[in-house]
Phi, psi and omega in degrees: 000147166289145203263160176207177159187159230231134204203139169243172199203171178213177184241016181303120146211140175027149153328309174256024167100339183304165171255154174259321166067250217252005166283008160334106172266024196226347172304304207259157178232162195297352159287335170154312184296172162323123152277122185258026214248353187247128175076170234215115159318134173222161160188153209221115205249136169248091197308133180313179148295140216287127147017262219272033184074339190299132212290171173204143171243164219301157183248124165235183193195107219228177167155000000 
């Protein structure tokens, strides 16, 4: 079975134009939990390897 995990992330970013993703400060509200009124659910499955061995890379997803 595949292993995955669940992550939140924005689209803000910085002064000089960088994304902040989960460096976000508007993520967390000050107890500690999720803001849940900010940024977008993602999660990400790390797919086997193909038949012939070959590495295949993770299926993410957000919304």
């Amino acid at each position: 079975m595949a292993e995955g995990r669940t992550f939140k992330r924005c689209s803000c970013r910085d002064d000089d134009g960088k994304a902040l993703g989960q460096q976000c400060p508007k993520l967390r509200r000050p107890g500690g939990g999720w803001s849940y009124r900010h940024g977008i659910w993602n999660y990400q499955i790390e797919l086997p390897p193909t038949p012939d061995g070959k590495r295949r890379g993770p299926l993410r997803r957000g919304g």
